[in-house]
Backbone as ProteinMPNN parsed JSONL, in Angstrom:
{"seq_chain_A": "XXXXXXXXXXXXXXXXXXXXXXXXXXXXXXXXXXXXXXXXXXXXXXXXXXX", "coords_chain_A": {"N_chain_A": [[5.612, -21.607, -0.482], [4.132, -20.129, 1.244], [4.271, -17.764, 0.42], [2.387, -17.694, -1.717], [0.045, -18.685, -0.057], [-0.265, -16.032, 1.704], [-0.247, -14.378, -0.383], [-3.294, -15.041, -1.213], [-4.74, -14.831, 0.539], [-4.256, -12.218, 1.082], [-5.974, -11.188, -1.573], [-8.317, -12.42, -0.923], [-9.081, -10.833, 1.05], [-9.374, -8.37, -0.079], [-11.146, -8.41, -1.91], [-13.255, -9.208, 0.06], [-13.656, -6.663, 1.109], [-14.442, -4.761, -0.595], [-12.114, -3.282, -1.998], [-9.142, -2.665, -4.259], [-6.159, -4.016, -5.017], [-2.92, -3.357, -4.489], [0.64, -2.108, -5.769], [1.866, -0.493, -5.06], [4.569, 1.057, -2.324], [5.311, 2.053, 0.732], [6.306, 4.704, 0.947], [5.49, 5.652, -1.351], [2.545, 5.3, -0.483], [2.56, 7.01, 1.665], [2.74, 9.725, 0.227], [1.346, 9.467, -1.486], [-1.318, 9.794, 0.536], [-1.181, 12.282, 1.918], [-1.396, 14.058, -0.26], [-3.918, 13.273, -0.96], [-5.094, 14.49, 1.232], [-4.522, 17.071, 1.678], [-2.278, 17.951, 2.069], [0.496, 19.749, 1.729], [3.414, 19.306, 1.908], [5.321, 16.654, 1.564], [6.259, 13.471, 3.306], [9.235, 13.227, 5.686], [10.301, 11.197, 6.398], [11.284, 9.078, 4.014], [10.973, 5.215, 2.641], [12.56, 2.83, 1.324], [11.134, 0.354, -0.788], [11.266, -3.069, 0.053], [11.62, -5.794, -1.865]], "CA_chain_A": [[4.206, -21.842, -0.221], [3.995, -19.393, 2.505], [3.928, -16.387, 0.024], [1.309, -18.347, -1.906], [-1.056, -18.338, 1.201], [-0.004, -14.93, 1.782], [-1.294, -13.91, -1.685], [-4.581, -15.539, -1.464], [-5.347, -14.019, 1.697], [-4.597, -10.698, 0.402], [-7.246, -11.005, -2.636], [-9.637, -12.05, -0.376], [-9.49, -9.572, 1.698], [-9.536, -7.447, -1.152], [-12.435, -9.029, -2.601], [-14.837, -8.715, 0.736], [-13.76, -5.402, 1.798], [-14.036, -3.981, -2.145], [-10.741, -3.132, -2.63], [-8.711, -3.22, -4.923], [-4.741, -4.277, -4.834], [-1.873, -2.427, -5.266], [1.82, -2.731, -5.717], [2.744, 0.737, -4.361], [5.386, 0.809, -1.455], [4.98, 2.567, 2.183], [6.368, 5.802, 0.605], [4.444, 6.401, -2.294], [1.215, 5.475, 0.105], [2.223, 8.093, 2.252], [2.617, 10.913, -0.341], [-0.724, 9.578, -2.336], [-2.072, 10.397, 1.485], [-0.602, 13.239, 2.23], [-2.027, 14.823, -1.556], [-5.26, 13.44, -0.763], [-5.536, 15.135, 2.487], [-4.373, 18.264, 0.811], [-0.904, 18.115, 2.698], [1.681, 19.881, 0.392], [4.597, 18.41, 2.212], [5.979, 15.317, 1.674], [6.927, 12.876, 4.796], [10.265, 13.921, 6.025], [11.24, 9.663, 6.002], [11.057, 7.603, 2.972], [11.64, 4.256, 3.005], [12.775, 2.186, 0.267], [10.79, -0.7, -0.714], [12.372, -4.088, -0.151], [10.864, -6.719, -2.519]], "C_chain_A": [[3.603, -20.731, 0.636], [3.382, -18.134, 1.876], [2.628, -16.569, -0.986], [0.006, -18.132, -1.123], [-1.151, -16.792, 1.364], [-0.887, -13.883, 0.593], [-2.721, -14.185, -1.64], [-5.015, -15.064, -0.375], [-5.458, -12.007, 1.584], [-6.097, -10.372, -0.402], [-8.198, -11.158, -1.969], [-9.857, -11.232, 0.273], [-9.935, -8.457, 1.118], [-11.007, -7.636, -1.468], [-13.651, -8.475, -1.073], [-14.761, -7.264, 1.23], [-14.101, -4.521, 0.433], [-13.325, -3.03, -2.276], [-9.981, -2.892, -3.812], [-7.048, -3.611, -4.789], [-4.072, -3.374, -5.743], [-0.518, -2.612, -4.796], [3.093, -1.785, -5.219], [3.803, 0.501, -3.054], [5.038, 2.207, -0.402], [5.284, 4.01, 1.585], [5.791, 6.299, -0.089], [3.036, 6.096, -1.609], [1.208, 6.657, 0.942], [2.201, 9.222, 1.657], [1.494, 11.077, -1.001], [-1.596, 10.253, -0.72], [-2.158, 11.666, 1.258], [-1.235, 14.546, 0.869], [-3.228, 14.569, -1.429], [-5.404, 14.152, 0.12], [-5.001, 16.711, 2.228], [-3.166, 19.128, 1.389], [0.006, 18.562, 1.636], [3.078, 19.28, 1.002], [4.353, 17.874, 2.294], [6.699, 14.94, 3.234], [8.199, 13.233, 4.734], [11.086, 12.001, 6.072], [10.426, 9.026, 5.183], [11.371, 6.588, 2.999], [11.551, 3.203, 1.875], [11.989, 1.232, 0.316], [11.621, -1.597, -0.932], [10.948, -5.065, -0.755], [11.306, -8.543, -1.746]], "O_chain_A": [[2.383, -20.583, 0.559], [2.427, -17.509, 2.338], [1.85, -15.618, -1.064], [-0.942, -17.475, -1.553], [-2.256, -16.311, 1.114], [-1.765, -13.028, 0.71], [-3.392, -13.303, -2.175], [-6.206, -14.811, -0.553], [-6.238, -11.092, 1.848], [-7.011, -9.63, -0.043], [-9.114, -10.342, -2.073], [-10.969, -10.711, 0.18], [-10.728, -7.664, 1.625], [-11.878, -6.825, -1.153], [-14.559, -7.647, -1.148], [-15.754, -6.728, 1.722], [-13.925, -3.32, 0.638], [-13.746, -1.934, -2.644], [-10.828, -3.061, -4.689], [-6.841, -2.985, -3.749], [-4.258, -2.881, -6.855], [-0.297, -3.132, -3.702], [4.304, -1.927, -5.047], [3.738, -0.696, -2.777], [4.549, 3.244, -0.852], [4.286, 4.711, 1.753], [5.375, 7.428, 0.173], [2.146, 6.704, -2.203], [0.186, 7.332, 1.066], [1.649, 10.085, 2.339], [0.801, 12.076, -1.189], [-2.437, 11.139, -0.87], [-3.012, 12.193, 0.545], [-1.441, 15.727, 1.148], [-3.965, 15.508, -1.728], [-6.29, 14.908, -0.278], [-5.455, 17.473, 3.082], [-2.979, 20.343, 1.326], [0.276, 17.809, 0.7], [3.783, 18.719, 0.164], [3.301, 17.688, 2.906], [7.347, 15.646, 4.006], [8.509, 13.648, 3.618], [12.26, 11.768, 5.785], [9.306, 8.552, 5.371], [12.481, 6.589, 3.531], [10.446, 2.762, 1.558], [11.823, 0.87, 1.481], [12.557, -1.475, -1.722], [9.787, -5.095, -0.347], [10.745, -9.549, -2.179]]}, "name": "protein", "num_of_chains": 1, "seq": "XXXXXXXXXXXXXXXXXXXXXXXXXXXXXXXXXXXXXXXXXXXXXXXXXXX"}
């Protein structure tokens, strides 16, 4: 139930901030940064996503 709540609090948040959701993990957010900001290196720690 917990991850239930969890979910539905996500979307909304999503929803009033206009958002959208995504299923990326801490590493690939920091290299999508890191290319937006026009960083050619990559973070020096990756970190596996745990599902």
């Amino acid at each position: 139930m917990g991850k239930l709540y969890a979910n539905n609090v996500q979307k909304l948040m999503a929803s009033e901030g206009n958002m959208i959701l995504s299923d990326i993990g801490l590493a690939e957010k920091r290299i999508n940064h890191a290319t937006l900001n026009g960083n050619n290196s990559l973070p020096s720690v990756l970190h596996q996503k745990h599902n």
